[in-house]
N, C-alpha and C positions, 0 to 999 in steps of 0.2 A: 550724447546718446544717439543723434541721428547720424556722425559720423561713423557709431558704432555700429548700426544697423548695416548704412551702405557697406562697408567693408564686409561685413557676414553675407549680403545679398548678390554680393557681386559676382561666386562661383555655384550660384543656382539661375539655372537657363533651363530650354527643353530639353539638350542634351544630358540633363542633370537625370532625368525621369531613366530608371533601367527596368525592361522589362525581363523577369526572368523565363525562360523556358523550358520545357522538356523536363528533367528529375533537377536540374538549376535551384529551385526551390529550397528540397531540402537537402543540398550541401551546403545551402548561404544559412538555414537555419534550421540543424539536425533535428533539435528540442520540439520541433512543433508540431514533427510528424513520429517521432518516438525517444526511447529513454534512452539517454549516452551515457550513462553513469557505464553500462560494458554491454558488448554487443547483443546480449541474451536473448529480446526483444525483435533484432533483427532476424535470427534466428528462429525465432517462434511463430512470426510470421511463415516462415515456409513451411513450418511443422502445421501450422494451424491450417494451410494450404491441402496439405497431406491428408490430416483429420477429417477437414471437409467432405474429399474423398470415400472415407470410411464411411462418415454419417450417411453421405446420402448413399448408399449400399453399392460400392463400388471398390473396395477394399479390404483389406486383413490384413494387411501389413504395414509398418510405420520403423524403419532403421535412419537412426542419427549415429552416424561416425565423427569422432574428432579425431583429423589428419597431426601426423607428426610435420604437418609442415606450418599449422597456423591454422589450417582449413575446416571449414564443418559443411557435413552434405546429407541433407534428408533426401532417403528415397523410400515410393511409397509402391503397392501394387495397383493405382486404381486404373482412370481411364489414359492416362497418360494428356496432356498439355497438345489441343489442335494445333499443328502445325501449317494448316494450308494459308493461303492468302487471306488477311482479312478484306472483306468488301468495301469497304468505307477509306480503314488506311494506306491499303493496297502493300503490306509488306506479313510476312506471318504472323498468324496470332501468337505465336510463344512471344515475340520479338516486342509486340505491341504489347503484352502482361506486363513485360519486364521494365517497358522504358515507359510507360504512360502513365502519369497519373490518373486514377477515378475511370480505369479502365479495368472489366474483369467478367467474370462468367456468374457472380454474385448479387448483379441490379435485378437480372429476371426472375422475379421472384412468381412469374405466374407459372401454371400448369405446364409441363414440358421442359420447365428451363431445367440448365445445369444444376442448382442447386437450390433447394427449396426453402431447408434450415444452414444457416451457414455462419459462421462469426466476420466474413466478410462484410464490410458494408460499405466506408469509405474507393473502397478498389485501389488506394496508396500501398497496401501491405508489400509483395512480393517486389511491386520499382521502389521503394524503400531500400530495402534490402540489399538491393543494385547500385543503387547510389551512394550506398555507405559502404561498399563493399570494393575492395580494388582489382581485383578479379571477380568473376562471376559464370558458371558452366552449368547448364542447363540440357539434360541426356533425356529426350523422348521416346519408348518403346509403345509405337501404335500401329494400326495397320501394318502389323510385318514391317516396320521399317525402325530404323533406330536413327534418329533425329537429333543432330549436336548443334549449339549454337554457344560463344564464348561472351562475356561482355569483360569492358576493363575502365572501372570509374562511371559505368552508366551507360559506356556506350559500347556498341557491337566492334568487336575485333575479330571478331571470325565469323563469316556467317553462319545463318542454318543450310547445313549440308546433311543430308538421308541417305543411308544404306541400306539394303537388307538386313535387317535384326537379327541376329546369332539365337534369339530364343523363339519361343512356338508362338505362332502369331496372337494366343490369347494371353499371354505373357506380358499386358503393358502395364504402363507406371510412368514415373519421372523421379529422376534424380536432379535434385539442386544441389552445387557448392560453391560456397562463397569463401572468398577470404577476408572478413571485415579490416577496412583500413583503419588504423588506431587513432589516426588524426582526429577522428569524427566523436572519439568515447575517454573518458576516462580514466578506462582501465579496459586493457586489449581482454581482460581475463574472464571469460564467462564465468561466473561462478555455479561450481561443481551442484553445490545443496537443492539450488534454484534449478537448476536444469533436470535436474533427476526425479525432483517433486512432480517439473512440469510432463515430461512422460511419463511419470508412473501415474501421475493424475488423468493423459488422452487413454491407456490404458485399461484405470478404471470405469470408463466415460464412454468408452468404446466396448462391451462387452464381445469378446472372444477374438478382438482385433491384439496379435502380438507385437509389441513395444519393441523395438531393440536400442539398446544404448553399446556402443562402443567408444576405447580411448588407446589410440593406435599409439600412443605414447605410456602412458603408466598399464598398459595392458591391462582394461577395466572391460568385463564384456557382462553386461546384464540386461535378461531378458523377464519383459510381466507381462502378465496373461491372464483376464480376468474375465471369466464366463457369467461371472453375474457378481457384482462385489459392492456397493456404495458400503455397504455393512460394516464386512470386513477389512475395506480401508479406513473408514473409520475410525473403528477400534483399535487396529493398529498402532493409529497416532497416540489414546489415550494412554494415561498413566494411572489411570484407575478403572476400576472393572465399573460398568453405571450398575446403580441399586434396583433399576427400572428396565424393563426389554425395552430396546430401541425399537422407534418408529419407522418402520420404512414402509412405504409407498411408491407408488405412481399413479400419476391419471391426464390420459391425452386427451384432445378434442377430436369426435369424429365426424362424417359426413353432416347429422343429424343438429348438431353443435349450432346455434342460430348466431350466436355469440363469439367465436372464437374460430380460426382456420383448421383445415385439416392436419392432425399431427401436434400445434401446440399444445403446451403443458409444461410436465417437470416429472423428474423421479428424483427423490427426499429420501435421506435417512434421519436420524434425531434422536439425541439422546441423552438423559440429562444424570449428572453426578453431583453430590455434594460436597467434593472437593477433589483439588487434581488441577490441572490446565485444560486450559479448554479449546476446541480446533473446530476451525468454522470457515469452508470454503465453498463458492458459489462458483460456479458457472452458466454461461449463456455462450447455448451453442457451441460450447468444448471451448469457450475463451473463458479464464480466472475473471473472475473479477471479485481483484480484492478488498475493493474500497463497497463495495455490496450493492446496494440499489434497489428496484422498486421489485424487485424477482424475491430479493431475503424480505419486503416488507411486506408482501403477498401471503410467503411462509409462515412468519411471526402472527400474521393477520388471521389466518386459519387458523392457525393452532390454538390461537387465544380464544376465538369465537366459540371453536366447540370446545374446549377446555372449561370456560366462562357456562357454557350449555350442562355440561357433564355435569360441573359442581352445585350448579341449582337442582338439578334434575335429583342427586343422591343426596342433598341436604349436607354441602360438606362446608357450604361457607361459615366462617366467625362474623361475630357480632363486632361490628365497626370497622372490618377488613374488608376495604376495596383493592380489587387488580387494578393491575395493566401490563401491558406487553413486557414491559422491563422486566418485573415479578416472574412471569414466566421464562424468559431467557435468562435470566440472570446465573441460570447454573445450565444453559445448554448446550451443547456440541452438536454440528449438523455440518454435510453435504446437499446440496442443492444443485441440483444440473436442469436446468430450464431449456427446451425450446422454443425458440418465439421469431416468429416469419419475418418480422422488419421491425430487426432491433435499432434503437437509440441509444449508444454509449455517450457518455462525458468524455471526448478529447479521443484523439486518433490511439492512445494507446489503451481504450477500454478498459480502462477499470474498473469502469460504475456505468450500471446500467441505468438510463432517465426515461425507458418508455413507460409511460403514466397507462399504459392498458395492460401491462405485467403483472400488476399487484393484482389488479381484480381478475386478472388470466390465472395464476399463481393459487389464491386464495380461494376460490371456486375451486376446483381439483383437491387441495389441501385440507379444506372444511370438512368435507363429505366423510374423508377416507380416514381424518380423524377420531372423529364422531365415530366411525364402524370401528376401529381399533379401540379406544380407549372401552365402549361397550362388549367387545369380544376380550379384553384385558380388565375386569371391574378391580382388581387387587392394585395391579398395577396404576391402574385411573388413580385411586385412592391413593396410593405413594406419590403419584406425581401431585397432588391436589392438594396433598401434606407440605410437600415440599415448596410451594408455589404461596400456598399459605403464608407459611413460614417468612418465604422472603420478603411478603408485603407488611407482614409485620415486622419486621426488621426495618423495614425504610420508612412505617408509619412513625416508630417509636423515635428512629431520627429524629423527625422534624420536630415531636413532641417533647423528648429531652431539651432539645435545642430552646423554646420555646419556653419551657420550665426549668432553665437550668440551675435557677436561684434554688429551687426545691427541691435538688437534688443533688447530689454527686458523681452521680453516673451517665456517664453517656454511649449513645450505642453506636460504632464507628461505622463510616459510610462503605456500605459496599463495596466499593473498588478500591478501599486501601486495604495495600497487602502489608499487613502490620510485623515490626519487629517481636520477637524472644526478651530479647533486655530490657528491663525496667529501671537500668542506670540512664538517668535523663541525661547527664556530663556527656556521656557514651551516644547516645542513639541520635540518629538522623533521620531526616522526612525529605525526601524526595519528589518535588509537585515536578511530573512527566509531561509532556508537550504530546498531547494525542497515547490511543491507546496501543499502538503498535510499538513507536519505543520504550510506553510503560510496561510489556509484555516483554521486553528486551532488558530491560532494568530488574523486572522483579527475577527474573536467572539471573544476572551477572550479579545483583545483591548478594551482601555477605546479609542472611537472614537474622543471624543472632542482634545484631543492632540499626541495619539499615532496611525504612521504610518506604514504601512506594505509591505514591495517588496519581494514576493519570491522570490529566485534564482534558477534558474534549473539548476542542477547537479553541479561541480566544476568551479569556476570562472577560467580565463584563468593566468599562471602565470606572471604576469607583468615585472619579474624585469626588461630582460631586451629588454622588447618592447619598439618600439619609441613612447613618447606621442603624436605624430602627428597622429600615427597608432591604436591609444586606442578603438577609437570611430567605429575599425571598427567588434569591438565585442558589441554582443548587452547587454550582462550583463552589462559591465562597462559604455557602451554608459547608460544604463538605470541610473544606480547608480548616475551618473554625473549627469544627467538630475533633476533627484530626489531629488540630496542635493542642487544644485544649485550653486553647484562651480566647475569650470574648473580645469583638471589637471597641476600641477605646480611643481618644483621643491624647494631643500630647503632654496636653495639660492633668488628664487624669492620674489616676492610683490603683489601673489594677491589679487586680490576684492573678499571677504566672505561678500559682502554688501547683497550679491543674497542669504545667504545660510539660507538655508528652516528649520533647524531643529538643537536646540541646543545638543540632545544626538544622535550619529550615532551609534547603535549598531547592533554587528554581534551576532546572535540565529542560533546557530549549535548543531547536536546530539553530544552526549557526548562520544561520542566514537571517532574511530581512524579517520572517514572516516571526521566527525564532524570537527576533532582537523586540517584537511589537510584543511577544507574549513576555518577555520580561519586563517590558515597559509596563503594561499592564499589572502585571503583578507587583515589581517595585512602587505603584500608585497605590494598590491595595494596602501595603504593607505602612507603607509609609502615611499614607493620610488613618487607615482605619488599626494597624499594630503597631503604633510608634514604637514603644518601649521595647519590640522586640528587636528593634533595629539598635533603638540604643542599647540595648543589653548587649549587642554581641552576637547575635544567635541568626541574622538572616544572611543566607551567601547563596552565589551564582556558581554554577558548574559551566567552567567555560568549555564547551567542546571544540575541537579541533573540526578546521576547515580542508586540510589535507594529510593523507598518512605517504611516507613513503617507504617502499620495500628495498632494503640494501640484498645483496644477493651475498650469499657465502663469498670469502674471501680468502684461500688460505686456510688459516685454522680456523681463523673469525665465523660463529654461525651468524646464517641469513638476520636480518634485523629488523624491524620496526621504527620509524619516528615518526612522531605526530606532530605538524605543524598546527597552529594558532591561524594563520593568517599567510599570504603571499610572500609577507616582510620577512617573518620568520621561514618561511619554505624555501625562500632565497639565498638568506644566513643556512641553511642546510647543506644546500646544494654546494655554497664555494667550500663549508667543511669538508663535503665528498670531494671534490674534487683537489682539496690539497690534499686528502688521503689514498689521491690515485682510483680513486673508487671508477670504474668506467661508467660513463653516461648512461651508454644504448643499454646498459645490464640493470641504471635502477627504474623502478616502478612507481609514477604519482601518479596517485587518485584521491579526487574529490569526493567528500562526503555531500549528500545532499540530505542528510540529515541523520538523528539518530537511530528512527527507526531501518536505517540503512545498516547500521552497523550490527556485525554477531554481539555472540555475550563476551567473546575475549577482549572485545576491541573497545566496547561500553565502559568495561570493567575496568581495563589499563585507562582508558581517557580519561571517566567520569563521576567513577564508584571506589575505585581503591584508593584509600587513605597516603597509599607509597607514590602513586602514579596520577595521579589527576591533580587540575588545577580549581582550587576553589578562590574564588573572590566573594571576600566579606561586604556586604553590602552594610556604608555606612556615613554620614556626614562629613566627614573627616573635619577643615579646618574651617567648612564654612557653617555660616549662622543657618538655624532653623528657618529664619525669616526670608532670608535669600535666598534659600531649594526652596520656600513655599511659592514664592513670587515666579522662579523659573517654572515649577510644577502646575501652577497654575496657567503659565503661556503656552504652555506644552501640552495641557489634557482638557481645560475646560473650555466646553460648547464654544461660549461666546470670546473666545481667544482667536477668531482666528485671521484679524486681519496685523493681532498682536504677533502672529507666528509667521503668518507672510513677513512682515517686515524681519524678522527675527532668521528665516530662512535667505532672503535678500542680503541681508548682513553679515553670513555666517555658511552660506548653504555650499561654496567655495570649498570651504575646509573640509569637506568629506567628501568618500569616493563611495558611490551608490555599489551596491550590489545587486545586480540585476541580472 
């Protein structure tokens, strides 16, 4: 062992230590300053650049072009990008945006600065963009002068040079284009859906600022324009007209405000149906954030307050029916656009908002304006107070069937399964979803007549060695139980699968590590607390594919599709193409980074269709009970774990991590 050590230590020295510099960072590690799955990201940083602009009153215009060469370039009308010297770095400020990390017009957040409310906050965004970018052109219209500077990989290829500006000196703006390098992503391919959402969203967000999208290639020109809309967008998205007027609001903080800055707040719409899909977008600062945060906990938090208020107030509550927040969203659709002076996101590419003073910024504004709507709407109050009712009894009686299920027959299925048409058991499948975005992705690409769908939120709890009497008092497993229709059991027992709902149970997890730990988890479940359903036959894995690759038309041959499994198999692809002449530079691979990545065509061919997906029957095959117990037990319980070290030492060799 110690000759094995020396041998590893022998090519770490000081020289070993690298320090990286300038935008160096993130070309050694794309992942940690935004998303590579395809450049889109990069891109929206400069949009969101642009936005700024608009917010803080300095704009009305916002055009993104996609070049027939690869290229994409937002230009916007605000103040256009300082060009003079910086004081400190002594080279331009464009130059210094573009190449410096945690450099921007976005830290001064006091009185006078640049930008007051802004989605800027790390200052990485725009040298981002430059770094992943293999070219990079940057056109300033200020002061009368028109200011070009080129970058190529990050750094300056051309300098900034000024001319007198061809347009009238109040004429200024900045045009950025980049051409993202595909080394760095994916999939070179922005996708179209995404990007269209995303300006028709600065759009609505921006009232009477016009959007323009162009596509100098498939000749795509669309322009929105929205003088006052949270509403109207909206509704747009749904598929059902709501039974209830929607809420909308706003309410900022002003001078007077003792609590809150000048300008924070939010403007809400809200609107609830009792059935349809349902569409729920937040933003902070004109940034998505689709993973939600303490801004939608603020929203939900008001609304519930004076909702909770309203229904005491008219005498509307039942006897033994308590809320809660759930009860009341469980059937709503809402827009939220927060402004908030010094935001905290999760992780450089803001998806979820952590500032913990949002929710009481949020809820304050929210409460009030609820409270006067619901009492200027008393009909409406009342539908909505019916329907909120309604849903708390529905989740009471849950836990109450569950609980008395010996006394009954019937049970009342958990809210978020979107249950099949067939009552052919042979026939129907259950579907437990890995989070609720690719369960939202699953219940489209389902064939409805016999295929069912339960999200899971986050990690199921690990069961081995919980009492089954204590199962019920988590709500995932509570739900699962409820859903297949059979009680947990041991291996030794005898129970009634007379009740069970669904002849294939399958677990749909991402394909990666975090995926592989929620099947583990569930495989524990199953297997310690539903033996028999494993022995019957009835539990399988939907294996999703780790990479898709695009063949390009060929001749007669149309464009193609194949899903890889794994590298091994993506490999075995590749030398196919290539004995069939296929050319390299023309196919397209990309990584799935999970399912909630995938459309509904791409779910449906992997994961859902009977013709095209891979399922794996989850089962003992030739070994004893007693030996998957012994392994299961080294592998899941608590005090296993110097049994699993050794086990990982012995074995840990034979696997390639995925990290």
């Amino acid at each position: 062992m110690a000759e094995e050590i020396t041998k590893n230590s022998t090519g770490y020295s000081e020289s070993s230590i690298k320090v990286l510099k300038g935008l160096d960072p993130v070309k050694q590690r794309p992942g940690m300053y935004t998303l590579t799955d395809n450049p889109l990201h990069i891109v929206q940083e400069v949009i969101d650049n642009a936005s700024d602009e608009v917010l803080a009153g300095f704009g009305t215009k916002i055009i993104l072009t996609q070049h027939s060469d690869g290229s994409v370039s937002v230009e916007d009308d605000g103040r256009g990008i300082p060009v003079g010297i910086h004081p400190e770095e002594k080279c331009s400020v464009v130059e210094v945006v573009f190449t410096r990390l945690h450099a921007g017009g976005k830290f001064n957040k006091t009185n006078g600065g640049a930008y007051s409310f802004s989605g800027g906050l790390h200052g990485v965004g725009v040298s981002v963009t430059n770094a992943l970018s293999s070219r990079l052109e940057v056109t300033v219209w200020r002061d009368g002068l028109e200011s070009k500077i080129t970058f190529a990989d990050g750094y300056v290829i051309e300098k900034l040079s000024s001319t007198k500006s061809p347009r009238l000196k109040k004429e200024t703006g900045t045009r950025v284009r980049c051409w993202p390098n595909p080394k760095y992503f994916d999939s070179p391919k922005i996708p179209l859906e995404a990007l269209v959402r995303l300006l028709k969203s600065k759009a609505v967000l921006l009232p009477g600022c016009e959007v323009q999208y162009n596509d100098e290639i498939k000749g795509i020109h669309q322009t929105w324009k929205y003088d006052g809309g949270l509403k109207e967008y909206l509704l747009e998205q749904l598929d059902h007209v709501p039974e209830i007027k929607p809420f909308q609001a706003e309410g900022f903080a002003t001078e007077d405000d003792e609590n809150f800055s000048v300008g924070e707040g939010a403007g809400w719409v809200v609107v609830w149906t009792e059935e349809g899909k349902l569409e729920r977008e937040s933003f902070v600062n004109l940034i998505p954030t689709p993973q939600g945060g303490t801004h939608e906990a603020g929203l939900k938090d008001g609304i519930f307050q004076a909702l909770k208020s309203f229904i005491e107030q008219h005498s509307l509550s039942q006897k033994g029916v308590k809320l809660i927040g759930d009860d009341i969203f469980a059937r709503a659709s809402f827009i939220l656009n927060a402004k908030v002076l010094d935001p905290q996101f999760q992780g450089q590419v803001k998806e979820k908002l952590i500032s913990r003073d949002a929710l009481k910024l949020i809820s304050a504004f929210v409460r009030p304006q609820m409270e006067f709507w619901l009492n200027s709407h008393i009909e409406d109050g009342k539908k909505l107070a019916e329907l909120v009712i309604k849903q708390a009894q529905v989740r009471q009686r849950a836990v109450t069937k569950v609980a008395k299920r010996k006394g009954s027959s019937v049970a009342v299925l958990p809210g978020k399964l979107t249950d099949c048409l067939s009552e052919d058991i042979s026939r129907n499948e259950l579907f437990l979803v890995e989070g609720d975005s690719a369960g939202g992705s699953a219940k489209k690409a389902r064939d409805k007549e016999f295929q069912a769908v339960l999200p899971l939120r986050g990690k199921v709890l690990n069961t081995w060695e919980v009492d089954r009497n204590l199962l019920f008092g988590n709500k995932e497993i509570h739900d699962i139980s409820v859903a297949i229709g059979v009680d947990p059991h041991g291996p030794n027992d005898n129970p009634n699968l007379s009740g069970l709902r669904y002849g294939k149970i399958c677990f749909m997890a991402d394909a990666d590590v975090d995926g592989s730990h929620i099947e583990v988890l569930l495989t524990t479940l199953f297997y310690k607390h539903f033996p028999k359903l494993i022995d019957t036959g009835h539990v399988f894995i939907a294996v999703s594919p780790l990479f898709k690759v695009i063949i390009p038309k060929i001749g007669k041959q149309k464009e193609r599709r194949v899903y890889c499994l794994d590298e091994a198999e993506l490999n075995k692809t590749l030398e196919k193409l290539k004995k069939e002449k296929v050319p390299e530079d023309k196919i397209e691979i990309s990584r799935f980074k999970g399912l909630g990545e995938m459309d509904e065509k791409e779910l449906k061919e992997t994961s859902l269709d009977p013709e095209t997906r891979r399922l794996l029957p989850l089962s003992l095959g030739n070994v004893s009970r007693e030996l998957t117990t012994s392994a299961m037990n080294i592998l899941m319980a608590t005090k296993e774990a110097d049994s699993r070290r050794r086990w990982i030492e012995r074995h840990g060799d034979q696997f390639e991590p995925d990290i």
